[in-house]
NUFILO-282057 format. One line per field, with one value per atom (N, C-alpha, C, CB): residue number from 1; x, y, z; atom name. Coordinates in pm, 1 decimal. Each point is the difference from the previous one (the first is absolute). Glycine has a CB too. Example, Ala and Ser with C-alpha at 12.3 -4.5 7.8 and 13.67 -1.06 7.14 Angstrom:
# residues 2
i <- (1  1  1  1  2  2  2  2) $
x <- (1319.0  -89.0  90.0  -189.2  154.2  82.0  -77.0  118.4) $
y <- (-569.0  119.0  120.0  -117.3  222.3  119.0  109.0  -62.8) $
z <- (780.0  0.0  0.0  124.6  -196.6  6.0  73.0  -214.5) $
at <- (N  CA  C  CB  N  CA  C  CB) $
END
This chain:
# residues 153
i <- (1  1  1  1  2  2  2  2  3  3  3  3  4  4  4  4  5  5  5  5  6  6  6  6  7  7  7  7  8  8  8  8  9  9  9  9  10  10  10  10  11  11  11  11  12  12  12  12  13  13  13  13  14  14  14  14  15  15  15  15  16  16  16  16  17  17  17  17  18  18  18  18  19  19  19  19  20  20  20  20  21  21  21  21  22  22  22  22  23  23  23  23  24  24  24  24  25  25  25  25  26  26  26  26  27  27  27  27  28  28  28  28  29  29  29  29  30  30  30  30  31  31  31  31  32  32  32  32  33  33  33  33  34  34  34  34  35  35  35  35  36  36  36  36  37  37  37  37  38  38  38  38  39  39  39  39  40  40  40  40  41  41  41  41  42  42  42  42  43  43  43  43  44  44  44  44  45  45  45  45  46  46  46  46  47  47  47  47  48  48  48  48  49  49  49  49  50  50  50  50  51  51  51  51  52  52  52  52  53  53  53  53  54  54  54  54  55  55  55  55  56  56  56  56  57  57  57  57  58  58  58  58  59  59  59  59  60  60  60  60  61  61  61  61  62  62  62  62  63  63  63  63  64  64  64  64  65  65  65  65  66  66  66  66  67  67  67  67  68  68  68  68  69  69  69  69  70  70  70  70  71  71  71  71  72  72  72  72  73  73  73  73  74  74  74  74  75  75  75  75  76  76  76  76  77  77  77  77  78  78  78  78  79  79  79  79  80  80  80  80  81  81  81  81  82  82  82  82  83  83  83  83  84  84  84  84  85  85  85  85  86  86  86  86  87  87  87  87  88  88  88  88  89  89  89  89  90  90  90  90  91  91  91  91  92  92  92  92  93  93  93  93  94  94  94  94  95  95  95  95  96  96  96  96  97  97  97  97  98  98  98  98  99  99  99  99  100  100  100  100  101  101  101  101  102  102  102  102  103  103  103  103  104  104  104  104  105  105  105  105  106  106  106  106  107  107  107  107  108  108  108  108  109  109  109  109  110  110  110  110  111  111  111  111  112  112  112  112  113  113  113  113  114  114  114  114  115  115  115  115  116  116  116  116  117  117  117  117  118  118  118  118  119  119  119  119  120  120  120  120  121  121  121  121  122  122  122  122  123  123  123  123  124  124  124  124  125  125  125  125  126  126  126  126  127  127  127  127  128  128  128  128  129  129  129  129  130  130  130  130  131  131  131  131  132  132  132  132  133  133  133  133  134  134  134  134  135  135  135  135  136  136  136  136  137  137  137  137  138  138  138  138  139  139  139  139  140  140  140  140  141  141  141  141  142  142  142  142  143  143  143  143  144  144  144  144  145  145  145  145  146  146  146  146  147  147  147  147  148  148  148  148  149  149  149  149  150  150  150  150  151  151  151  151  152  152  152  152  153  153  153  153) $
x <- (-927.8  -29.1  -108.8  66.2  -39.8  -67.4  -147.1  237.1  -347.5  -103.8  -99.1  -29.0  -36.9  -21.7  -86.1  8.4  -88.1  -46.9  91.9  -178.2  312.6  73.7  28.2  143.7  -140.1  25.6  104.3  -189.6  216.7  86.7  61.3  -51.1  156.8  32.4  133.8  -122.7  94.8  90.9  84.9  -126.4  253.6  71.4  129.1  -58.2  28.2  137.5  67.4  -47.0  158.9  129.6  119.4  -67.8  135.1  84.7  -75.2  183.2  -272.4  -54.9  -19.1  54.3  -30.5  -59.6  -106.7  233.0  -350.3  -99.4  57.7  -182.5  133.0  61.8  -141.6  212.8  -208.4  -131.6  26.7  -81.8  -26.9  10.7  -132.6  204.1  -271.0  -58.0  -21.0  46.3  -132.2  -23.8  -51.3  -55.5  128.6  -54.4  -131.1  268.5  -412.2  -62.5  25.9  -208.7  205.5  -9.7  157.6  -259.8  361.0  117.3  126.0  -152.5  103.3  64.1  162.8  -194.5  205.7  136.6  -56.3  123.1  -20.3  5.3  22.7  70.5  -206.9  97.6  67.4  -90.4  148.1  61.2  -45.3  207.3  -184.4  -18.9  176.3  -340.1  367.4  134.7  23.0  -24.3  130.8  7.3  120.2  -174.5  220.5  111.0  65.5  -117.7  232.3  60.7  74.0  -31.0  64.3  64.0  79.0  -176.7  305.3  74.8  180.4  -234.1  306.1  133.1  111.5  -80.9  -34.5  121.0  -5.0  -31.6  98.6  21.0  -84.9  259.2  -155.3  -67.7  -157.4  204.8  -249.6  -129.7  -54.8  13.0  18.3  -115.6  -2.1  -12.2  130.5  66.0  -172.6  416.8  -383.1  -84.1  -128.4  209.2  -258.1  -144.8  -34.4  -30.2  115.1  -63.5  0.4  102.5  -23.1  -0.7  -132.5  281.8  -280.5  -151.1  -132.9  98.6  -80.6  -166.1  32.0  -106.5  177.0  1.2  -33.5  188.5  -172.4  -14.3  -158.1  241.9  -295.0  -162.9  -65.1  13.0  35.8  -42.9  -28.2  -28.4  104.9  47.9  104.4  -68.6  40.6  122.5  46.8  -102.0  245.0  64.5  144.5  -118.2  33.0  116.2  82.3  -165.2  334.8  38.4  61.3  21.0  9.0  52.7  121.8  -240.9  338.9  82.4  -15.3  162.3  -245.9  -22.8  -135.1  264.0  -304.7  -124.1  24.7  -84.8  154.4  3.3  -16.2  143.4  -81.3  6.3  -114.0  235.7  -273.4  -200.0  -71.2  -26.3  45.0  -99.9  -8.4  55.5  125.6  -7.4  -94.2  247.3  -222.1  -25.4  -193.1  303.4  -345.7  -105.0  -75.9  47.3  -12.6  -31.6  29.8  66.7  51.1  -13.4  -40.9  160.8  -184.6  -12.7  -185.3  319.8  -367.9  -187.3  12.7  -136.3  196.3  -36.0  -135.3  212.3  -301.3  -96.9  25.9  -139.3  244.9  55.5  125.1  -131.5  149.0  160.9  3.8  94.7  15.4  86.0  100.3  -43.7  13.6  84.0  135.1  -256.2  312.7  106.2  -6.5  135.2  -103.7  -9.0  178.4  -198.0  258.7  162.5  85.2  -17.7  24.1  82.7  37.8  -130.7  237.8  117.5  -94.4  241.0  -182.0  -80.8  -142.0  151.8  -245.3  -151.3  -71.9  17.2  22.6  -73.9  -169.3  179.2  -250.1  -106.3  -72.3  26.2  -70.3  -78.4  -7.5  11.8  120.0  -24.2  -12.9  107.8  -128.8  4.8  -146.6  263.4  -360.5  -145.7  -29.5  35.8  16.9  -7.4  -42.8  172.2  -64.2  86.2  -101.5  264.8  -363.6  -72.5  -138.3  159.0  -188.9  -128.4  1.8  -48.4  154.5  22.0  19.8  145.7  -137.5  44.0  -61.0  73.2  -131.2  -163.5  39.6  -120.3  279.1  45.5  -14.3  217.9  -265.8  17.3  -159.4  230.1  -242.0  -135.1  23.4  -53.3  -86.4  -41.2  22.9  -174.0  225.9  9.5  13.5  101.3  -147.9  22.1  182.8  -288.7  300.0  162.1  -38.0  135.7  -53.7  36.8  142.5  -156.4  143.3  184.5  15.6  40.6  79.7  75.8  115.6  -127.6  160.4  132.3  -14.1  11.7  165.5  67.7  -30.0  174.8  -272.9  -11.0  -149.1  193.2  -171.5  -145.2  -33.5  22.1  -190.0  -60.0  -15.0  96.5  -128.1  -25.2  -132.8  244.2  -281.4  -118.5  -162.5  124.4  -137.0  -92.4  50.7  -71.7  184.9  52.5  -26.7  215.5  -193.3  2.3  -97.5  119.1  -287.0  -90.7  -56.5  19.9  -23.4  -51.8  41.2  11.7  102.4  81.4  -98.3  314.3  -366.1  -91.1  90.1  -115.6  173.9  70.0  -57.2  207.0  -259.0  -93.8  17.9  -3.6  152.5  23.2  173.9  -229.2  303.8  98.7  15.2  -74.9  175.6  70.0  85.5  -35.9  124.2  109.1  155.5  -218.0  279.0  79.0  81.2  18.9  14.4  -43.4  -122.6  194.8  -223.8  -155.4  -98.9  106.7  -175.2  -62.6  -60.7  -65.1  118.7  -29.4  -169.4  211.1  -274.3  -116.3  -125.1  63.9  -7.5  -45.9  11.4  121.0  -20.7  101.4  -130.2  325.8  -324.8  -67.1  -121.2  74.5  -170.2  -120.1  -27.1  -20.4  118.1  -46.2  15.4  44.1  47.8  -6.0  -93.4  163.9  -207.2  -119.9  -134.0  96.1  -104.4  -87.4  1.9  -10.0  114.1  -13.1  9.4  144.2  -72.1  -24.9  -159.6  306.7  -402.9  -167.2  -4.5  -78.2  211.4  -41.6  -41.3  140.2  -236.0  -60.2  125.7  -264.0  159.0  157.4  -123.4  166.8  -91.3  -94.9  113.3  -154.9  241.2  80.8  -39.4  152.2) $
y <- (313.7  130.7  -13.2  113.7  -104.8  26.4  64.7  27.6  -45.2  108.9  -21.8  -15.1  120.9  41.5  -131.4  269.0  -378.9  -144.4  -53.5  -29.4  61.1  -137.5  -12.2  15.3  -148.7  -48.2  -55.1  -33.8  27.1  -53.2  -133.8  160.8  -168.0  -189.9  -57.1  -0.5  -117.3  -46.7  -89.2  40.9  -82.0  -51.5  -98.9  256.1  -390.2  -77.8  -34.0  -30.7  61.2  3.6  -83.5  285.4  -414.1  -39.2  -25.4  131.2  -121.2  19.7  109.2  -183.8  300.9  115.3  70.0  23.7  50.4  61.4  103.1  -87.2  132.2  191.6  71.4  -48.1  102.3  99.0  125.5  -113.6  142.4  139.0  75.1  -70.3  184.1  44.8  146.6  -165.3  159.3  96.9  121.1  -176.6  302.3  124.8  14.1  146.5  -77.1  -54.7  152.6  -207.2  169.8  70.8  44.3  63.1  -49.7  -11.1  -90.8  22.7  -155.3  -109.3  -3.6  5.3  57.2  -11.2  -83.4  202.1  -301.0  -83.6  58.0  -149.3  188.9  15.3  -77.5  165.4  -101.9  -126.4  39.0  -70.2  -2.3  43.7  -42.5  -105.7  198.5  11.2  -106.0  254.6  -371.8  2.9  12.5  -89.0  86.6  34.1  -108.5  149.4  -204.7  -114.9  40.8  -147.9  88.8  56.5  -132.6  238.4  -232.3  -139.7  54.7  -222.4  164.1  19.1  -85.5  61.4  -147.9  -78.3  58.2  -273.4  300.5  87.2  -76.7  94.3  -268.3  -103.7  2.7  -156.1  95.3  -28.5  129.4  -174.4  313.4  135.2  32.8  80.5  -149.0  21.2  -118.1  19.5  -133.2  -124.3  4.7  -180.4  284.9  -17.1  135.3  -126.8  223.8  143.9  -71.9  246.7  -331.5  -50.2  -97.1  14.4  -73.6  -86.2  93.0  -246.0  325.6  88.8  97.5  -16.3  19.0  114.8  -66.9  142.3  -279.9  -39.2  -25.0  -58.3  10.1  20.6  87.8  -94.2  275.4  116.3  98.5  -103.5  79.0  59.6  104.0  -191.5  281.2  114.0  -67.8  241.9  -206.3  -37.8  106.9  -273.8  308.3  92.3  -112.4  225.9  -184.1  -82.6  62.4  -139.3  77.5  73.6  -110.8  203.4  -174.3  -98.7  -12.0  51.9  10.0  -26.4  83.0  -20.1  28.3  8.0  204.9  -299.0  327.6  175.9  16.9  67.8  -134.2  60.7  -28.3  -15.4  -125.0  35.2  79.7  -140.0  181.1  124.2  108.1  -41.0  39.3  148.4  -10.7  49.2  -211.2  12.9  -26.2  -76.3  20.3  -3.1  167.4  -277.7  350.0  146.3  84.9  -25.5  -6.1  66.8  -91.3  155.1  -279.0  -51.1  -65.1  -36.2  62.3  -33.9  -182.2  308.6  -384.1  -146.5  -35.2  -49.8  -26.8  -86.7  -157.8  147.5  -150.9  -116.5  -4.4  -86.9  35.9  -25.9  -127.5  241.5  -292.3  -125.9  -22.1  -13.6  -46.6  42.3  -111.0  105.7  -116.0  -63.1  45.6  -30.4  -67.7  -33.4  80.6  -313.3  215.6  -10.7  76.0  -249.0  433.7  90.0  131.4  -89.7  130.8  108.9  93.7  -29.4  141.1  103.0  -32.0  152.8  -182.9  7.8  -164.4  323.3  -425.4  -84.0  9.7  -68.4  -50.4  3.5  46.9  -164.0  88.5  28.4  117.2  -173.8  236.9  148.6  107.5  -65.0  45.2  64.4  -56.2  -2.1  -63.1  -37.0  150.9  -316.0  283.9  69.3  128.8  -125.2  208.6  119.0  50.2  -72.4  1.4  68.6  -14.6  -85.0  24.8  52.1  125.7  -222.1  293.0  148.5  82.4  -71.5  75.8  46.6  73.7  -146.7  219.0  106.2  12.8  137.7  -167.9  73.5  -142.7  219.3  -349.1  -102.2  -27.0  -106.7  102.5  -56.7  -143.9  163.3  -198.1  -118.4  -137.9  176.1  -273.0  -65.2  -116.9  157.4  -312.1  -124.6  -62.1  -55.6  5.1  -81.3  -108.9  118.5  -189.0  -135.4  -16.8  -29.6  -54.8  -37.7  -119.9  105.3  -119.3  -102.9  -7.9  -5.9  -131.3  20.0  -157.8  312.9  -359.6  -84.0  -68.3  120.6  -22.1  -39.3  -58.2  180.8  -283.3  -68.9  31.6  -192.2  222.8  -27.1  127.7  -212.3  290.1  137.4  52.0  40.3  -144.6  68.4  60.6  -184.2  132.7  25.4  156.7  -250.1  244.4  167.7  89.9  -83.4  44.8  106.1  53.3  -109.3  -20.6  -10.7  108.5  -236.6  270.0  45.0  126.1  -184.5  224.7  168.1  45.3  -30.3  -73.1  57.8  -51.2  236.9  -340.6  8.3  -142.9  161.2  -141.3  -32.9  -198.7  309.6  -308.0  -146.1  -6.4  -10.8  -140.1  -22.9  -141.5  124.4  -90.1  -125.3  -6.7  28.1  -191.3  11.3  -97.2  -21.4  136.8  -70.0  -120.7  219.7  -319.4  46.4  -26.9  -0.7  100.8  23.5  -69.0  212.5  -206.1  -58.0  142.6  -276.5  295.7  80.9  13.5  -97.6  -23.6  82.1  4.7  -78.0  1.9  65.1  162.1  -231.7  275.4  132.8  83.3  -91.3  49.0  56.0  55.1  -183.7  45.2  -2.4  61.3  -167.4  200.2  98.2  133.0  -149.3  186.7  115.0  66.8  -61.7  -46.4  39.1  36.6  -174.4  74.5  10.9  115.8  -194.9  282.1  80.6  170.2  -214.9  145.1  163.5  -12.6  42.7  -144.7  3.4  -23.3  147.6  -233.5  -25.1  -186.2  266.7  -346.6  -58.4  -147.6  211.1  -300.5  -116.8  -69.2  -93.1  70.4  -27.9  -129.7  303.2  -377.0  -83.4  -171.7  197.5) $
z <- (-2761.5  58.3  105.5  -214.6  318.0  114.8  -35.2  122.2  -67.6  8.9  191.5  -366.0  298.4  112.4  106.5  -137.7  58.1  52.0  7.5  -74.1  85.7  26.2  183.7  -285.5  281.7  155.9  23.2  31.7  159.7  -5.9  -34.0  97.5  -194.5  -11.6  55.4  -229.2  274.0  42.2  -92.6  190.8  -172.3  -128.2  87.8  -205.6  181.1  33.8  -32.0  65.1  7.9  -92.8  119.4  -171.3  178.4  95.8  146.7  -141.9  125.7  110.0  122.3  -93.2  32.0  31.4  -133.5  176.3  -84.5  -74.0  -20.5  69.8  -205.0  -62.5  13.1  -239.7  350.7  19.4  -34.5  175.8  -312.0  -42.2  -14.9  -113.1  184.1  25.9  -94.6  204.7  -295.3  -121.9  62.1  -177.1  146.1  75.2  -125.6  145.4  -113.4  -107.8  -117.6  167.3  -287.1  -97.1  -33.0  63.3  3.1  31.4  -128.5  269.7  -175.8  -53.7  29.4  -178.1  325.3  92.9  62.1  27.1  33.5  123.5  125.0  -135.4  245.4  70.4  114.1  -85.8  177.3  77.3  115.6  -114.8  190.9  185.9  45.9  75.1  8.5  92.7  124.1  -53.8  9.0  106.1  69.5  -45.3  164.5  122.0  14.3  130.4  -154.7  81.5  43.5  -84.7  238.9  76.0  99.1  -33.9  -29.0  48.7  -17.5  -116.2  193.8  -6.3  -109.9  244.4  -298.3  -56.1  -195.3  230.1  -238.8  -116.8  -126.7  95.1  -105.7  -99.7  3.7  33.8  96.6  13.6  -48.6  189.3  -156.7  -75.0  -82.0  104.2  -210.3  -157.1  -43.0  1.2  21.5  -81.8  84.8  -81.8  175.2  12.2  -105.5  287.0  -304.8  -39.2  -146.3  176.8  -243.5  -138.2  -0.6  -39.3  146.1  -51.9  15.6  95.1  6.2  -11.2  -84.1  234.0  -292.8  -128.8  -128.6  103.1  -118.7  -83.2  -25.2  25.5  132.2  3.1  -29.7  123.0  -149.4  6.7  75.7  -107.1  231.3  105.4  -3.6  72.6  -16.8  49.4  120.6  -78.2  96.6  106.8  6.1  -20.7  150.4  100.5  71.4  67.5  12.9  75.6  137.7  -212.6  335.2  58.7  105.6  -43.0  32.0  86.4  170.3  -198.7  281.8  151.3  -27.7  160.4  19.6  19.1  -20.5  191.7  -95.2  -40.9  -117.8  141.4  -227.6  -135.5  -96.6  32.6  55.8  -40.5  17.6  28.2  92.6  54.8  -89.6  226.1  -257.9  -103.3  -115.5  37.5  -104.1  -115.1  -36.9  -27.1  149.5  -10.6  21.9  64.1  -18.7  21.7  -140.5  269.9  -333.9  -129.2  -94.1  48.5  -69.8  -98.7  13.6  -26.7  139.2  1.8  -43.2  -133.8  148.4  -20.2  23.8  60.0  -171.2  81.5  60.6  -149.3  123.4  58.1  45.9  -121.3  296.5  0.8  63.7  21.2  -98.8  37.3  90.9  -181.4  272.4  135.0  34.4  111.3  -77.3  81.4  117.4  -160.4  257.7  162.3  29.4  16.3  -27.6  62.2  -100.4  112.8  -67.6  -99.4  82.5  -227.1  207.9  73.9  18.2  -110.2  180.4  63.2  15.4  -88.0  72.2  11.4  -69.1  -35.3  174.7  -39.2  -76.5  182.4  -188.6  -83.8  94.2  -165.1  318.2  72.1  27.4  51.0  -13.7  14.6  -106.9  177.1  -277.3  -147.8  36.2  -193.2  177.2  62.2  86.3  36.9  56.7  130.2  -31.3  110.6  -170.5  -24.4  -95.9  38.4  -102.1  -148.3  63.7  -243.8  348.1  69.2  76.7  15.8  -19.2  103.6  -131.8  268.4  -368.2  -135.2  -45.1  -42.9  64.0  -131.7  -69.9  69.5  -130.6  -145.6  -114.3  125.1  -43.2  -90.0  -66.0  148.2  -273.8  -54.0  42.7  -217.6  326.5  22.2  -141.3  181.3  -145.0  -125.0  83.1  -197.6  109.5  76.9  11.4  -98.7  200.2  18.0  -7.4  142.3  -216.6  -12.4  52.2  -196.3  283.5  41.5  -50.5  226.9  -272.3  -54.7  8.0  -109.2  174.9  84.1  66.9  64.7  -27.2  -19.0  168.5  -228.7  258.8  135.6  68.9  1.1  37.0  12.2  126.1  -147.1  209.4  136.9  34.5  71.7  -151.4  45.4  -49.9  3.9  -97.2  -83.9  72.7  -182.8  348.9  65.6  6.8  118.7  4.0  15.8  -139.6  170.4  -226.1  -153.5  -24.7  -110.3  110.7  -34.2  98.4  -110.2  229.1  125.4  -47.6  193.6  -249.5  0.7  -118.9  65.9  -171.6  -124.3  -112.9  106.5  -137.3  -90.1  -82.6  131.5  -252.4  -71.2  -27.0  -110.9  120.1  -57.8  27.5  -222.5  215.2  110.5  -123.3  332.1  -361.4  -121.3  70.1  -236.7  215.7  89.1  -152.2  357.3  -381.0  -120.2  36.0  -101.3  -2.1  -112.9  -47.5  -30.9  -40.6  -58.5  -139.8  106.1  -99.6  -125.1  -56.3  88.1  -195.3  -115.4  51.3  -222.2  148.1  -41.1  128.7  -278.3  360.8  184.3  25.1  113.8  -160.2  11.8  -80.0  -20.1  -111.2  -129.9  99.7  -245.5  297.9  12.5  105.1  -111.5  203.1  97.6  -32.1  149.5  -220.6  -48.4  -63.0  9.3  -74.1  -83.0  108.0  -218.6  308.8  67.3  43.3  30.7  38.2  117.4  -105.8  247.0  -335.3  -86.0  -72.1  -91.6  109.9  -54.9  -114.0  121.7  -188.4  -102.8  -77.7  22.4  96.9  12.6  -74.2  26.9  -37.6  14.6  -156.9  397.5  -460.0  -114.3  -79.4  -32.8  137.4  -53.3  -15.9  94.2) $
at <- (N  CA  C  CB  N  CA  C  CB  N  CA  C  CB  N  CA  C  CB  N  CA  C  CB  N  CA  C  CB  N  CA  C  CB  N  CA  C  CB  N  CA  C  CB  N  CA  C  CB  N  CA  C  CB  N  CA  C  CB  N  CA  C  CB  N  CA  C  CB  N  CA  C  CB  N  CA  C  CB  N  CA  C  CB  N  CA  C  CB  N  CA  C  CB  N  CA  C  CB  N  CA  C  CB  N  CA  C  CB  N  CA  C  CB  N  CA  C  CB  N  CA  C  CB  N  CA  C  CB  N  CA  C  CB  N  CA  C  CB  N  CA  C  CB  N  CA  C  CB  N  CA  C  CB  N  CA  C  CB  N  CA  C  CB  N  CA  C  CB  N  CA  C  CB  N  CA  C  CB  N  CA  C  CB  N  CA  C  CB  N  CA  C  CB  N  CA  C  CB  N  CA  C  CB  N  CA  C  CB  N  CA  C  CB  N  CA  C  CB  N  CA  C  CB  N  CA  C  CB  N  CA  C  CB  N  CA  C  CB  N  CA  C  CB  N  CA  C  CB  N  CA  C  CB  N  CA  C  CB  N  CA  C  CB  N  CA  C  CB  N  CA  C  CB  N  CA  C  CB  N  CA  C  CB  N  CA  C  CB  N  CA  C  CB  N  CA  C  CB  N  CA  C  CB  N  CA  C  CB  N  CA  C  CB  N  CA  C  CB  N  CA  C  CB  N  CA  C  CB  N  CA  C  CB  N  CA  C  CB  N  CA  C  CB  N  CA  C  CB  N  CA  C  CB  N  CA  C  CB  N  CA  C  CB  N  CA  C  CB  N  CA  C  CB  N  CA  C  CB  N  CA  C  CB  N  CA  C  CB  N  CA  C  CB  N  CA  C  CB  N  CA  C  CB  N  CA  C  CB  N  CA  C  CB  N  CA  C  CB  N  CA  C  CB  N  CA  C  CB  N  CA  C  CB  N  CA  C  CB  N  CA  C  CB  N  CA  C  CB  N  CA  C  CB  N  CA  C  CB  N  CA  C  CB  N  CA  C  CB  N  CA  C  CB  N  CA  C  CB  N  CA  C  CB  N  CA  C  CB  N  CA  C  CB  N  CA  C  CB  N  CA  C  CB  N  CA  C  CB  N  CA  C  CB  N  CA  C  CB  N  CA  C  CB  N  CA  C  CB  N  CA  C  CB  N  CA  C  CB  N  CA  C  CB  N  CA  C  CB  N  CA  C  CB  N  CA  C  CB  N  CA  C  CB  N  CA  C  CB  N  CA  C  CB  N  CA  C  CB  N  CA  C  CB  N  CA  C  CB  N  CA  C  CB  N  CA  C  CB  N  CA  C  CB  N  CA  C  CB  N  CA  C  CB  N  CA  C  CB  N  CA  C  CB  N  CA  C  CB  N  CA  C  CB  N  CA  C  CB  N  CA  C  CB  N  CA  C  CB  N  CA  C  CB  N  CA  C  CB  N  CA  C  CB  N  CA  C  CB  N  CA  C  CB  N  CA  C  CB  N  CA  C  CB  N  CA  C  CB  N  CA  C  CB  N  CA  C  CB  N  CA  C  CB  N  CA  C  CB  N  CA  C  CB  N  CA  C  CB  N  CA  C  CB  N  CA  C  CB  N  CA  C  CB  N  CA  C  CB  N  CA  C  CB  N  CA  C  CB  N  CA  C  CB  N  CA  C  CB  N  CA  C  CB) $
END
């Protein structure tokens, strides 16, 4: 049973950390949201299964429009980006959410199959630039980083 001194712990398992964060007095987990936003169906099935398994919420969205939507109703503190996807590439899904007032500010991570872009990305504000395929706990550790919840691995 949870109480109200408990902190956060980290737990390894396969080589991803299970970060669970005690609301205090509570003793729910809660989670932080994040956004992936990629076209290929497989790849958003087995990333939303591994950060869920860490203790993550995970929204999904198949192109960049349909990020926009979902980041506007769904408040992500994190989205996971793909570069090369139908209607609304990554860059311009970047673009498109700096003219936005309806989007809560949140960090991007792109990740994507496409190498040599990571300066451009970096310049638009976009926090970090993996290029798949990926290493799990690279993935883990930035996430962790950029949602503040410090790297304690």
């Amino acid at each position: 049973m949870a109480t109200a001194e408990d902190t956060d712990k980290d737990v390894v398992s396969g080589g991803w950390h299970l970060c669970h964060r005690r609301l205090q007095g509570e003793g729910k987990t809660m989670s932080k949201k994040i956004l992936v936003i990629d076209d290929e169906p497989q790849f958003v099935q087995v990333l939303k299964v591994r950060l869920e398994a860490n203790g993550y919420g995970v929204v999904t969205a198949g192109d960049g429009m349909a990020g926009l939507e979902t980041w506007k109703k769904e408040k992500p503190d994190l989205i996971i980006l793909d570069i090369m996807m139908p209607e609304l590439d990554g860059y311009s899904f970047v673009q498109d959410s700096k003219t936005n007032p309806d989007l809560k500010p949140c960090p991007i991570i792109v990740l994507t199959a496409k190498p040599g872009f990571d300066e451009i990305f970096k310049i638009e504000g976009v926090k970090d630039y993996i290029v798949k395929p990926f290493n799990d706990k690279e993935l883990l550790e930035k996430i962790r980083k950029h949602l503040g919840e410090g790297n304690n691995a």
